[in-house]
Structure formats: structure tokens, C-alpha cells
C-alpha positions in Angstrom: 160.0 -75.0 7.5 158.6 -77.3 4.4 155.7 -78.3 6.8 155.1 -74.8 7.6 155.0 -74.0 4.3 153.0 -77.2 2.7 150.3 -75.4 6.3 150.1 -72.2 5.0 149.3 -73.5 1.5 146.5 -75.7 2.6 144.9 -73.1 4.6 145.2 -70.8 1.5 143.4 -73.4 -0.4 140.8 -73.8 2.1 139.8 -70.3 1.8 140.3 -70.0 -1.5 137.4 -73.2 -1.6 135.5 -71.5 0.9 135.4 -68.4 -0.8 134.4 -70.4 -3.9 131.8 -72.3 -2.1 130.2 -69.2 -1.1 129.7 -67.6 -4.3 128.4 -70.9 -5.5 125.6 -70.7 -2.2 125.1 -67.2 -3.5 123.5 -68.2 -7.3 122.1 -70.6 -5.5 120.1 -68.1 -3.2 120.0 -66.0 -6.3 118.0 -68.4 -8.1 115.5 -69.0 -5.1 114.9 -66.1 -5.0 114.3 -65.6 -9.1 112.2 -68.6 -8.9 109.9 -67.2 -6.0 109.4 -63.6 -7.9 108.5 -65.9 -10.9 105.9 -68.0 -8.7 104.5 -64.9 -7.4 103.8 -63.4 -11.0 102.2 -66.2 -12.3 100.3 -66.3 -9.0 98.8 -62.9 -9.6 98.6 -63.4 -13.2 96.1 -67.0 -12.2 94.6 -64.8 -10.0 93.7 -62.3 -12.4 92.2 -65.0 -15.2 89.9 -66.1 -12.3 88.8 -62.8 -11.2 88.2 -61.8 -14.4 86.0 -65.1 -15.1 84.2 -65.0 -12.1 83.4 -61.0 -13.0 82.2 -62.4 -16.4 80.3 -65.4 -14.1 78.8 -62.9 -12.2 77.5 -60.7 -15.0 75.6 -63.5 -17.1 74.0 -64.6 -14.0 72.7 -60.9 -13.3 71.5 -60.6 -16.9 70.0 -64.3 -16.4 68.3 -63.0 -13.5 67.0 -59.7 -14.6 65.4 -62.3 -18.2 63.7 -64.2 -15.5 62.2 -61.4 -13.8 61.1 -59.7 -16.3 59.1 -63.5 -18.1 57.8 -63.7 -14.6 56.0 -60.3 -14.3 54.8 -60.9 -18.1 53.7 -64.1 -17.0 51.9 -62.6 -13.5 50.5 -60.2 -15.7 48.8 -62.2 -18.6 47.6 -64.8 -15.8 45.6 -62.2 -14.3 44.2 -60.8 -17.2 43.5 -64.3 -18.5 41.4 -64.8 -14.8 39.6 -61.7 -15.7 38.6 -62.5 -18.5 37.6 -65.8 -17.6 35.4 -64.4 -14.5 33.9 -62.4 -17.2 32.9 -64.5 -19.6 32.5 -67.9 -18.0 28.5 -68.3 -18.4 28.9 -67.5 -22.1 28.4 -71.1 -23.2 25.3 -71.4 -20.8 23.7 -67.6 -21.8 23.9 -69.1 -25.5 21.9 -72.2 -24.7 19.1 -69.7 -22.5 18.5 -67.3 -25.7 16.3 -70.2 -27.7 14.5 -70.3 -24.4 14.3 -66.6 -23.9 13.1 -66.4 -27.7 10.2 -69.0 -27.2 9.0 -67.0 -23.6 8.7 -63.9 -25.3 6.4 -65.8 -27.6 4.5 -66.8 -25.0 3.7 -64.0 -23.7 3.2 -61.9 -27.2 1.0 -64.4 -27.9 -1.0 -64.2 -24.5 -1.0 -60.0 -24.3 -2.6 -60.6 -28.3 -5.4 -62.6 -27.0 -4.9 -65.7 -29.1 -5.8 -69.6 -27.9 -4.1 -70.3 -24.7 -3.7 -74.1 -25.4 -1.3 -72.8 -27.8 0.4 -70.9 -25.0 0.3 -73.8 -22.7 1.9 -75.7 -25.6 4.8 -72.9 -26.3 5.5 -73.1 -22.3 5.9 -76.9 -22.2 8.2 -76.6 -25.3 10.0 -73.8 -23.3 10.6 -75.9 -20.3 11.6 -79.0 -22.2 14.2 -77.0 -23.7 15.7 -75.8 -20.1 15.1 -79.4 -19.3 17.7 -80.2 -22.0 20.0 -77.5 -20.9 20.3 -78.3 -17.1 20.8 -82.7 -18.6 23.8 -81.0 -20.8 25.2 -79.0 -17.7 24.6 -82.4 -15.3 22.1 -80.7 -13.4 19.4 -83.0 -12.0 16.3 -82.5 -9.6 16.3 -84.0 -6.2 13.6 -86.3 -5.6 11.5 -85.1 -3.0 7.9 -86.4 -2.7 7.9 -89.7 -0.8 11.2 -89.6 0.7 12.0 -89.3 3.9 12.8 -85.9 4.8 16.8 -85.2 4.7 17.9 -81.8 6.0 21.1 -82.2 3.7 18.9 -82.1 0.3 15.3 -80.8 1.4 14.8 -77.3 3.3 11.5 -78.1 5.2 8.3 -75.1 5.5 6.0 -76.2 7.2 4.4 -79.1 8.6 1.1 -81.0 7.6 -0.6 -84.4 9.0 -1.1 -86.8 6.4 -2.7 -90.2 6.6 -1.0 -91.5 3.1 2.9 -91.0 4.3 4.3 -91.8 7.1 5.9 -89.3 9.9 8.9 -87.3 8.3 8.2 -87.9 4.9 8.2 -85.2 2.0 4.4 -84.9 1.3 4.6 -81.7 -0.8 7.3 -79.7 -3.1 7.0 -75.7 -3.2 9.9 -75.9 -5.7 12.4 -78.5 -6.7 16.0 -78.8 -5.3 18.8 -79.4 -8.0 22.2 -81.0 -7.9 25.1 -80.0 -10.1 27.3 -83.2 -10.5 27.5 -84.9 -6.8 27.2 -81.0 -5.2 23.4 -79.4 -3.8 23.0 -76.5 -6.5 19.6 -75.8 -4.3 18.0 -77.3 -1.6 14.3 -78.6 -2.5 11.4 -76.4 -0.5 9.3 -79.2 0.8 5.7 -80.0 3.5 6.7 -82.1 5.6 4.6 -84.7 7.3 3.6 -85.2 10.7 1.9 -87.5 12.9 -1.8 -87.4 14.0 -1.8 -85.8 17.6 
């Protein structure tokens, strides 16, 4: 009867244990589950900050972008009008230097309508094409030699033909006007008689 007794208490205490136990699994669970509504919030609340920063990202960038559109069309804009202007006025320096020689022509030919000694025209003409002479050495322009040289379709543009006893075959005998190169590139060909052989 004692042993049934000492039994019946040690299953009580078993349950009462068990009963213990569970309550103990059940703050347990309890706090899980606390701790994963906890993670959660600060979750959204992380992803919050970073939406909001990328948002804010986002809208410098866009401003950034709408700056540099805006330089760029000032910029395509004032290059043109720059190019114009250049186009425009690009033979200024060189229309300068041609007045003095304008200036001395119309001398010239005051001079010759007046009547007045034409050694002193022939003079003022000279002077006049000294002057241009001076103008084209400034601007590296300089005539292509011509009379003696063999003919060379790349600098000479040939007019005609003639037979000549002083040069031999395909040489430049004659010049109708002179050819002119502007640094190392053909600003004109020269017009030149060519010479030909005795048939």
C-alpha cells in the first residue's frame, strides 16, 4: 500500500514537472516569437532609411543630369555661333594687309585717267606689286617655278604646245600666269607652253 502510494506521488510529481516544463517551453516560444516581430521592425525600418536614401540618390543625380544638359546646349550653342563668326570674319587679318594695296591702285589709275607721266605710274604699280609680294611671303605663299622645268601635271596646268630648239621635249618654255603654293599645299596650278619636239 506504501509503494502504491510512494507511485502515485511520483507520477504526481512528474506531471506537476511536466506541466512546469511546458509553461517554461511556452516563454520560451513567447520570446521567439517577440524577438522575430522585433527583427521584422527593424527590418522595415532599415529598409525604409535605404529607400529613402536611394530616393534622395536618385533625385541629385536627376538634378545633376538636367545641370549637364542644360551647360551642354549652352556650350553647342556658343560653339556654333563662335564657327559663325569665325566663317565670317576669317580673311579680316588678310583684307587689312590688301587696303594699302587697294590705296596705291587707285592711285595708279587716278593718276593715269589725269594724264600725268606714266613712268610715274609704272613706278606706283611696281611699288603696288611689291607690297602683295610682301603679303603673300607673310601668309607663306610662294610661286612655283615654272620656266625650265620639266613639265609636272601636279604643279603646272599645260595650254598648249610650242617647238623650241632652246629646251628640251616637255619642258616649261612659257608662263601665262604663275602657280602659287600655300605652305606645302598647290593654292593654283601655274598656266604654262609647253615644249615639244621638232617633227
Amino acid at each position: 500500500m506504501n509503494d502504491e502510494k510512494t507511485k502515485h506521488d511520483d507520477i504526481q510529481d512528474d506531471i506537476a514537472e511536466a506541466e512546469s516544463s511546458d509553461t517554461e517551453s511556452g516563454d520560451i516560444g513567447d520570446d521567439i516569437v517577440s524577438a522575430e516581430e522585433n527583427s521584422g521592425d527593424d527590418l522595415i525600418k532599415d529598409l525604409e532609411i535605404r529607400l529613402e536614401s536611394a530616393e534622395q540618390k536618385a533625385k541629385d543625380h536627376y538634378d545633376r543630369l538636367l545641370r549637364v544638359s542644360a551647360e551642354f546646349e549652352n556650350y553647342k550653342k556658343r560653339t556654333a555661333r563662335e564657327a559663325e563668326s569665325f566663317r565670317k570674319f576669317a580673311n579680316e587679318s588678310l583684307m587689312k594687309e590688301l587696303l594699302p594695296v587697294a590705296d596705291n591702285l587707285e592711285r595708279a589709275v587716278a593718276s593715269f585717267v589725269s594724264e600725268e607721266n606714266i613712268a610715274g605710274i609704272a613706278e606706283g604699280v611696281k611699288m603696288t606689286l611689291k607690297e602683295i609680294y610682301k603679303i603673300f611671303e607673310r601668309c607663306c605663299v610662294t610661286p612655283v617655278e615654272s620656266v625650265g622645268k620639266p613639265f609636272d601635271p601636279a604643279f603646272h596646268e599645260a595650254v598648249s604646245q610650242e617647238i623650241s630648239e632652246e629646251y628640251p621635249e616637255n619642258t616649261v618654255v612659257r608662263e601665262f600666269h604663275k602657280g602659287y603654293m600655300l605652305h606645302d599645299r598647290l593654292l593654283r596650278p601655274a598656266m604654262v607652253v609647253v615644249s615639244k619636239a621638232k617633227a
